[in-house]
Each structure stands twice: as structure tokens, then as C-alpha cells.
BALOBA-1460 file (C-alpha; in Angstrom, 3 decimals):
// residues 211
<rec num="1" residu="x" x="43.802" y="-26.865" z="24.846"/>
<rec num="2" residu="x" x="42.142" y="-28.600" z="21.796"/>
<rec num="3" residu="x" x="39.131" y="-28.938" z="23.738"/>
<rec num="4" residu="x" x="39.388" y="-25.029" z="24.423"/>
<rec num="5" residu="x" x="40.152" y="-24.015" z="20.995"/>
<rec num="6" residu="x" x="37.295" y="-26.348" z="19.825"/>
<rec num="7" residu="x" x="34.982" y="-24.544" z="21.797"/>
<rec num="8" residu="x" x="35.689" y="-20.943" z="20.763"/>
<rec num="9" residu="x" x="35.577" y="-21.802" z="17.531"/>
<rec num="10" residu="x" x="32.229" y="-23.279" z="17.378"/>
<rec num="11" residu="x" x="31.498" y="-19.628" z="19.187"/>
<rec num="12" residu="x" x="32.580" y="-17.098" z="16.543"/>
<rec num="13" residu="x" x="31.400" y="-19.663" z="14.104"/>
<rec num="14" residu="x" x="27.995" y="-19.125" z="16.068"/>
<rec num="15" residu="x" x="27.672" y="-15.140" z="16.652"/>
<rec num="16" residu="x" x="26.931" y="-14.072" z="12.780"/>
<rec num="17" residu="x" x="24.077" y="-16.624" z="12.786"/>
<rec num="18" residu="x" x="22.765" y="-15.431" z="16.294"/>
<rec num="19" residu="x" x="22.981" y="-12.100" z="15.144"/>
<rec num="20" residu="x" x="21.145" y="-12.717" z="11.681"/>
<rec num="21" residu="x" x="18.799" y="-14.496" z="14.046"/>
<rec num="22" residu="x" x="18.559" y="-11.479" z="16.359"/>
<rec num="23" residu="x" x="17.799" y="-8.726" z="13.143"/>
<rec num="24" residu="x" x="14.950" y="-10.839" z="12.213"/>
<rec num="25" residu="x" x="12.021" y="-10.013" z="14.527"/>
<rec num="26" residu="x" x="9.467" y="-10.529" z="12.226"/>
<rec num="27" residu="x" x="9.103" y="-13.755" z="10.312"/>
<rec num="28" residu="x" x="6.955" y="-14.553" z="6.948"/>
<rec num="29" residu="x" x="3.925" y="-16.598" z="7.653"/>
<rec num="30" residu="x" x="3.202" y="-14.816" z="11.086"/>
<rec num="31" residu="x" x="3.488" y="-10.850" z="10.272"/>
<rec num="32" residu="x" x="3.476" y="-11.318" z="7.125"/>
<rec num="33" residu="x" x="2.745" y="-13.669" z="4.016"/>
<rec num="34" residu="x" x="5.458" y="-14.228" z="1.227"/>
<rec num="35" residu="x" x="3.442" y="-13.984" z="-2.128"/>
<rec num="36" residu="x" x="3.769" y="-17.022" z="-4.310"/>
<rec num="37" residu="x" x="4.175" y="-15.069" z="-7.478"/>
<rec num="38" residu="x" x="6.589" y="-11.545" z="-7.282"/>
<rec num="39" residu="x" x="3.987" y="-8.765" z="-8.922"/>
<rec num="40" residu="x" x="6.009" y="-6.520" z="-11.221"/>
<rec num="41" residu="x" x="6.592" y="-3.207" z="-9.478"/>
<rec num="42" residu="x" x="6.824" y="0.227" z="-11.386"/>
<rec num="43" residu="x" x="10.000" y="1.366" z="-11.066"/>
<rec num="44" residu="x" x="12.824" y="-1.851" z="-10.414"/>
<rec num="45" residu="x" x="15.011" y="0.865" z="-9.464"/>
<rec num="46" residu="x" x="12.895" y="1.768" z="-6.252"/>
<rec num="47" residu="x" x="11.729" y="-0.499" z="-3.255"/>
<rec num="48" residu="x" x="8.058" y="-0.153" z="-3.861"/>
<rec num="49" residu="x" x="5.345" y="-0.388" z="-1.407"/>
<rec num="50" residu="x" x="1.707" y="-0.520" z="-2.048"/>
<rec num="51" residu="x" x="-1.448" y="0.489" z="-0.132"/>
<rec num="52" residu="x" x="-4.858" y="-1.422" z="-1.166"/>
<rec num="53" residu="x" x="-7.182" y="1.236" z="0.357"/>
<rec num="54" residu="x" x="-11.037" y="1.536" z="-0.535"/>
<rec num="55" residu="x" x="-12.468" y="5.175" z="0.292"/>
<rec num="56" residu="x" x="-15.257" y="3.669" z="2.210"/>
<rec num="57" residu="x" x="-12.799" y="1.831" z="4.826"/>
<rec num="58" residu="x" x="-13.199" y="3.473" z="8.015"/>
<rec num="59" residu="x" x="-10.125" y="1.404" z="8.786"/>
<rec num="60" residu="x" x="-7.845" y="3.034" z="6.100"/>
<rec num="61" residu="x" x="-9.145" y="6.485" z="6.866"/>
<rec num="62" residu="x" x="-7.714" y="6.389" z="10.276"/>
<rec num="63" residu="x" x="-4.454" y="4.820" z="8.868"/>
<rec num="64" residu="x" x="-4.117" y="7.416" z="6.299"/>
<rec num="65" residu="x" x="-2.136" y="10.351" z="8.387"/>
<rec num="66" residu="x" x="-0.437" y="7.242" z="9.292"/>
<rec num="67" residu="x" x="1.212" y="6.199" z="6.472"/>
<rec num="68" residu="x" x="1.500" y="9.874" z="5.424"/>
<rec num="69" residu="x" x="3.835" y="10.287" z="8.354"/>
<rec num="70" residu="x" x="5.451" y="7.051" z="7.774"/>
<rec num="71" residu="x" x="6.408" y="7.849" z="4.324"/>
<rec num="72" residu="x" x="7.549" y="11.083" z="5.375"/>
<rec num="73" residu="x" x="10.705" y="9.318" z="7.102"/>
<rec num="74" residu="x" x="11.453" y="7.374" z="3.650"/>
<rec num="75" residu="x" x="14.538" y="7.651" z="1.773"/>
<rec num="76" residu="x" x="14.131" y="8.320" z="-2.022"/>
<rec num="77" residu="x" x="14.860" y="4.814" z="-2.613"/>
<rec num="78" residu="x" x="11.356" y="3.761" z="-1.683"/>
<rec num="79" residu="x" x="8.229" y="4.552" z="-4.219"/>
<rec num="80" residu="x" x="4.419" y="4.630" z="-2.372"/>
<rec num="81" residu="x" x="1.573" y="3.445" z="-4.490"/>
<rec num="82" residu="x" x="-1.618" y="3.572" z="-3.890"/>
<rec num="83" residu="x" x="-4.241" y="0.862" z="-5.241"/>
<rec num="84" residu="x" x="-8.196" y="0.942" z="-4.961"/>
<rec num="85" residu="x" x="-9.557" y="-1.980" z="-3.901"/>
<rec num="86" residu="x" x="-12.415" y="-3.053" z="-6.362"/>
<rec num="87" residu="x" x="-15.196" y="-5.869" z="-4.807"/>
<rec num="88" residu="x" x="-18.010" y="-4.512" z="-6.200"/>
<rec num="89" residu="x" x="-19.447" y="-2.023" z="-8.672"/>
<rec num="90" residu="x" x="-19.523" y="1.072" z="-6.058"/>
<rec num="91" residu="x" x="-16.050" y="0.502" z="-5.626"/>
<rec num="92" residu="x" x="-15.186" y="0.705" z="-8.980"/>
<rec num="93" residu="x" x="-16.599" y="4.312" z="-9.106"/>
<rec num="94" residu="x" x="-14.761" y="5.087" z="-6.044"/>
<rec num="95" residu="x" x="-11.044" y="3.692" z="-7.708"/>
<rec num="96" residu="x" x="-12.667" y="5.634" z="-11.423"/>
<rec num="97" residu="x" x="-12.122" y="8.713" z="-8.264"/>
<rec num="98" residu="x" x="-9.161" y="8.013" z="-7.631"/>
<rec num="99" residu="x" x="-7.607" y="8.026" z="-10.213"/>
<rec num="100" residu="x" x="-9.383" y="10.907" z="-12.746"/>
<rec num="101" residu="x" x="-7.884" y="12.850" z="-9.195"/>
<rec num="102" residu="x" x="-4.447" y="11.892" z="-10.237"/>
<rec num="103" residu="x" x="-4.808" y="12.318" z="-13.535"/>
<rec num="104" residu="x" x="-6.938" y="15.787" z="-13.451"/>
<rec num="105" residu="x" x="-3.574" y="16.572" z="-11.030"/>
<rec num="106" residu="x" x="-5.971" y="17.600" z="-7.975"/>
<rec num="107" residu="x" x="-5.208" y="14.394" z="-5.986"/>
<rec num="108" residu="x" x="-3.387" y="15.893" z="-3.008"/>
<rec num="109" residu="x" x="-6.877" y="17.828" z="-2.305"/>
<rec num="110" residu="x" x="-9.427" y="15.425" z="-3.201"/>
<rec num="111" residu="x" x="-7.799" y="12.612" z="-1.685"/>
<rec num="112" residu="x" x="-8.751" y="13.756" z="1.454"/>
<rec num="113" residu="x" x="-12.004" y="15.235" z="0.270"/>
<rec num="114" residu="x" x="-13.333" y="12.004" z="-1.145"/>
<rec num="115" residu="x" x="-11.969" y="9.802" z="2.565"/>
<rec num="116" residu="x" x="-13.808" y="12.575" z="4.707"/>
<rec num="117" residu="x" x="-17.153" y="12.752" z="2.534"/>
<rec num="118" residu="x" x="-17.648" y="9.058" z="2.947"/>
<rec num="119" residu="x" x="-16.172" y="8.549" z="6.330"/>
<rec num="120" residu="x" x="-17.402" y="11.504" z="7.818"/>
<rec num="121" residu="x" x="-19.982" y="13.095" z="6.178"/>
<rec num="122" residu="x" x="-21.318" y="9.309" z="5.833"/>
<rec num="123" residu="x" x="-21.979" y="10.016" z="1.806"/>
<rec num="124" residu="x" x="-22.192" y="6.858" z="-0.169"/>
<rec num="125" residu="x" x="-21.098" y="8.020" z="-3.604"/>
<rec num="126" residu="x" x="-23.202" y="5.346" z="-5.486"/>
<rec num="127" residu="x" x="-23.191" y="7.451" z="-8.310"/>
<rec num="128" residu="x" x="-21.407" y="9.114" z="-11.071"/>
<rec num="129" residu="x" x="-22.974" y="12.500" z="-10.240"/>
<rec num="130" residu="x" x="-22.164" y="12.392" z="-6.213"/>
<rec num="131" residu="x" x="-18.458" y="12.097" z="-7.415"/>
<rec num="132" residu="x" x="-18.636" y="14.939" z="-9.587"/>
<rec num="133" residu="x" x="-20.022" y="17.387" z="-7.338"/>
<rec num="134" residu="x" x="-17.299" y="16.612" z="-5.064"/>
<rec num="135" residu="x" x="-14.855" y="17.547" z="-7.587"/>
<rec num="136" residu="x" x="-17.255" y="20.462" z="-8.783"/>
<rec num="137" residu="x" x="-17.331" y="21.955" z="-5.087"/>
<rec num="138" residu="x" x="-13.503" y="21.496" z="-5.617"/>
<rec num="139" residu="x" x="-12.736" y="23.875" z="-8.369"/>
<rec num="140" residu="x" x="-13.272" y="21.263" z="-11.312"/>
<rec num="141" residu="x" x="-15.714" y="21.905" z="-14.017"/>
<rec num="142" residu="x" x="-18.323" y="19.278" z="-14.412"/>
<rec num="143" residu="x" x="-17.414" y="18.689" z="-18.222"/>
<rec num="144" residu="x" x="-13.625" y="18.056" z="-17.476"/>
<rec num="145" residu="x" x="-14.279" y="15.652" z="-14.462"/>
<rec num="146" residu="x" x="-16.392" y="14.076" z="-16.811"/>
<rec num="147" residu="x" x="-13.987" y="13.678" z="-19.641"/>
<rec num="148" residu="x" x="-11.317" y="12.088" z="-17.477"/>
<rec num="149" residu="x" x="-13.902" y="9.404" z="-15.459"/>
<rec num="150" residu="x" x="-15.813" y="7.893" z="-18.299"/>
<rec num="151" residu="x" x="-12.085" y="8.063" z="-20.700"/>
<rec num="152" residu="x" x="-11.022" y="4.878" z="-21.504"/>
<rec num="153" residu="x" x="-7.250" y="5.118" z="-19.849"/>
<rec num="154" residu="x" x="-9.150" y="5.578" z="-15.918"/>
<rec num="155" residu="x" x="-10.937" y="2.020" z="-17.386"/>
<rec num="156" residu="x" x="-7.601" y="0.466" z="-17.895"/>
<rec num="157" residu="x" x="-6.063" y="1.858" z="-14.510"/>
<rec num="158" residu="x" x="-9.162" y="0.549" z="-12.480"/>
<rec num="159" residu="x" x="-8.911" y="-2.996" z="-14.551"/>
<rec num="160" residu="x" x="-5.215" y="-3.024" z="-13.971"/>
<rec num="161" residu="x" x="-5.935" y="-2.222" z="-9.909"/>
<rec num="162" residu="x" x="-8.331" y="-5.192" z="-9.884"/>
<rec num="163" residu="x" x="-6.285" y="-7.464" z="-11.109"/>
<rec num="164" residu="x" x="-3.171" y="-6.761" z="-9.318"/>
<rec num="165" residu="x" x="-5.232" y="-6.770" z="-6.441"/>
<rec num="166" residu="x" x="-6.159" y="-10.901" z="-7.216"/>
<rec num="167" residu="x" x="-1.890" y="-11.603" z="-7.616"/>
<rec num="168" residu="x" x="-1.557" y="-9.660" z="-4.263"/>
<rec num="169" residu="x" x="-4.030" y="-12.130" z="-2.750"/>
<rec num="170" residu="x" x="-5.689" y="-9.323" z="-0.977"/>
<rec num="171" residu="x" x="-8.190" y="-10.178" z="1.895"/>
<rec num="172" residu="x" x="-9.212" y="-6.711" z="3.415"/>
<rec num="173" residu="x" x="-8.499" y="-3.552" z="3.538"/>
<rec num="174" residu="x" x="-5.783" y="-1.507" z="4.486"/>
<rec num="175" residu="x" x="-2.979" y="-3.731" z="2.959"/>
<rec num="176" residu="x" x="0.352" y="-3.566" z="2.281"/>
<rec num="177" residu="x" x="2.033" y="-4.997" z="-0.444"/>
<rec num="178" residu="x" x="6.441" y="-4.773" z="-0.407"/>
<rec num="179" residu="x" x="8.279" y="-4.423" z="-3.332"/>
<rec num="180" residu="x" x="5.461" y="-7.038" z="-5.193"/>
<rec num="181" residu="x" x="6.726" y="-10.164" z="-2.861"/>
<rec num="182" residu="x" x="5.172" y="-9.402" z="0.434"/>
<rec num="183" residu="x" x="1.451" y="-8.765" z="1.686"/>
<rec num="184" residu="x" x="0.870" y="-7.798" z="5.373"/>
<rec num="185" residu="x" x="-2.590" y="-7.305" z="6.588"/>
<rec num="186" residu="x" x="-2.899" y="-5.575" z="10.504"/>
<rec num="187" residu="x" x="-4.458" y="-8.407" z="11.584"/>
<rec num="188" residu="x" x="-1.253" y="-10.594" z="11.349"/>
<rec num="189" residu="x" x="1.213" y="-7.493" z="11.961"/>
<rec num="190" residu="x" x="-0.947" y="-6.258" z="14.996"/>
<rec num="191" residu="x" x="-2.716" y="-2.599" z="14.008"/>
<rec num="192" residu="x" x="-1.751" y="-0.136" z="12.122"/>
<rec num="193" residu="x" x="1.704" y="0.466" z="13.763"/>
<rec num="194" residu="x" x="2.274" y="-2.683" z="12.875"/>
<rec num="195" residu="x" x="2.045" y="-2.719" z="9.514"/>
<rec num="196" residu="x" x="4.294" y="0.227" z="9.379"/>
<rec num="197" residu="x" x="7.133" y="-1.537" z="11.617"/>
<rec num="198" residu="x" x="6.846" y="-4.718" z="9.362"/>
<rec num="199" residu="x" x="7.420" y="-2.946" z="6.123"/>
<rec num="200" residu="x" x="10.431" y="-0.803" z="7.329"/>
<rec num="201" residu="x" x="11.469" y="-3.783" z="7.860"/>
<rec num="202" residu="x" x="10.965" y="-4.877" z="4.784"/>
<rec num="203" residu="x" x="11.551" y="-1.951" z="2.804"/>
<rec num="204" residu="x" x="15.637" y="-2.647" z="4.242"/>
<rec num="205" residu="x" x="15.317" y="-6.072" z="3.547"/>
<rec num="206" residu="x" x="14.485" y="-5.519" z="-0.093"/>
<rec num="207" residu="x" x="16.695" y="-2.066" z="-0.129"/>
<rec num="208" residu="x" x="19.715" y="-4.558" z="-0.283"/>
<rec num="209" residu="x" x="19.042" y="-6.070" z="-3.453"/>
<rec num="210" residu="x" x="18.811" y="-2.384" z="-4.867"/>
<rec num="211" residu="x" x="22.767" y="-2.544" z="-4.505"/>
């Protein structure tokens, strides 16, 4: 009987670790890396997750509608944010893009305008005056575009980008950054479905120390 007893207890002593066990199918250091240093989110309140994108990635324009549909299923509880990635000094104009788009409030069009020029329309945008006909075409005067690009707060956001894309120890583009603690890349989640799996998975992880 002792022997018996013995034996289911070292059962239901067993089951909560199995099942910990079971609700962790993806582990740190294979789909995804577990930053060294936690990068200060935005909002503490939310479960942020990140997107390190450059405009001429023919690999995050086909994971754009992507993660568009992915974030589509959030809850409110999670905050998207998108970062430029900045290598060299044509990517810096394309992030100085970026974000005069948000700040000139016409991001939801020329988001999509600036991904499908270069991806598409194979335009390189080496220049300050490519960009702004973009924009132009799009219903923004040439002297306001220019305003908000050469102003020194789209400086600061491109210079913040840059280095928060160094903490995030960034190697390619698309990445995903969770919450500041966790990078995955698709070539350790496996694609771009991938990627999306690994951070809901993350996104609940984190959404528990929100309580």
C-alpha cells in the first residue's frame, strides 16, 4: 500500500510539470533568442512587439499583410511598433520616410505607397527628392513634406531607431522584437508564420506579468 501510495504521489506531483512542459513548444535559443539587456518599451502597461522592417526588404513586403492580419486578432493589451532598420545612409532616408509619414499623419497610405514603389515599381529612393514626390503624388505639398523630413525631431526618431536597433541585436530583416526581451528572426522560427506563432506565444507569456 505504501509502495502504491508512493507511486501516485510522485504522479500528481509530476502532471503540473509535464503540463508546463507540454505549453512550452517553443524554447529560447532555438525559435528565439532571449536578449541580454530588456530594451525599455513605450507603454509598460502594454505587451509590446516590434517590427525592424527596411522598405527595401522584399522579405518584409511580403510579410507585411501578414502581420497586418496578425495584429488584427490582438487584444488591446498588446502595442505594435514599427522600427526602420538603418545600415546605411539610403536607409536612413527611407526610416526619415517613415516617420515624417507618421508624423505628417498620412502613414496608413504611404506606408504602403513607399513598400510598393521600391518593391514593385523597383524605385531606389536614393534621394531626398524621390521621397518627396511620392508624398507629392500623395496629396502632400512639397514645402510641408519638407518641413517635417529635414526637422530635427524625424533626426532624433531615426537616431533613436538605430540605436535600439544595436540593444535588439538585430541581424536581418523582418524581426521581431517581444515586449524588449525577445528577438526572433524567421530563420530560427521557420518563415514568416513562424514568427507570428512564436510571438503569440510570447505576447501570453509576457501578458501574465501585465497582471
Amino acid at each position: 500500500m505504501n509502495r502504491l501510495l508512493s507511486s501516485l504521489l510522485f504522479i500528481v506531483a509530476f502532471l503540473p510539470l509535464a503540463a508546463c512542459q507540454a505549453e512550452e513548444p517553443y524554447k529560447a535559443g532555438l525559435q528565439y533568442e532571449v536578449l541580454p539587456e530588456v530594451v525599455s518599451t513605450s507603454d509598460p502597461s502594454k505587451v509590446e512587439v516590434v517590427e525592424v522592417f527596411w522598405y527595401g526588404c522584399s522579405h518584409c513586403f511580403a510579410f507585411e499583410p501578414k502581420i497586418k492580419a496578425w495584429l488584427k486578432e490582438q487584444a488591446d493589451d498588446v502595442k505594435f511598433v514599427g522600427v526602420p532598420a538603418v545600415w546605411h545612409p539610403s536607409m536612413r532616408l527611407h526610416a526619415k520616410a517613415y516617420y515624417t509619414a507618421k508624423a505628417l499623419k498620412v502613414f496608413d497610405k504611404m506606408n504602403d505607397v513607399i513598400f510598393e514603389a521600391m518593391n514593385l515599381k523597383k524605385q531606389k529612393l536614393l534621394n531626398e527628392a524621390e521621397i518627396a514626390s511620392l508624398f507629392v503624388a500623395n496629396g502632400v505639398s512639397k514645402e510641408r513634406f519638407s518641413k517635417v523630413f529635414n526637422s530635427g525631431s524625424i533626426e532624433m526618431a531615426v537616431d533613436l531607431a538605430e540605436k535600439k536597433q544595436a540593444r535588439y541585436r538585430m541581424q536581418g530583416t523582418p524581426e521581431l522584437v517581444v515586449n524588449g526581451k525577445f528577438r526572433i528572426s524567421g530563420r530560427d522560427a521557420g518563415g514568416h508564420s513562424g514568427m507570428l506563432k512564436v510571438a503569440s506565444f510570447l505576447v501570453e507569456k509576457e501578458r501574465a506579468n501585465l497582471k
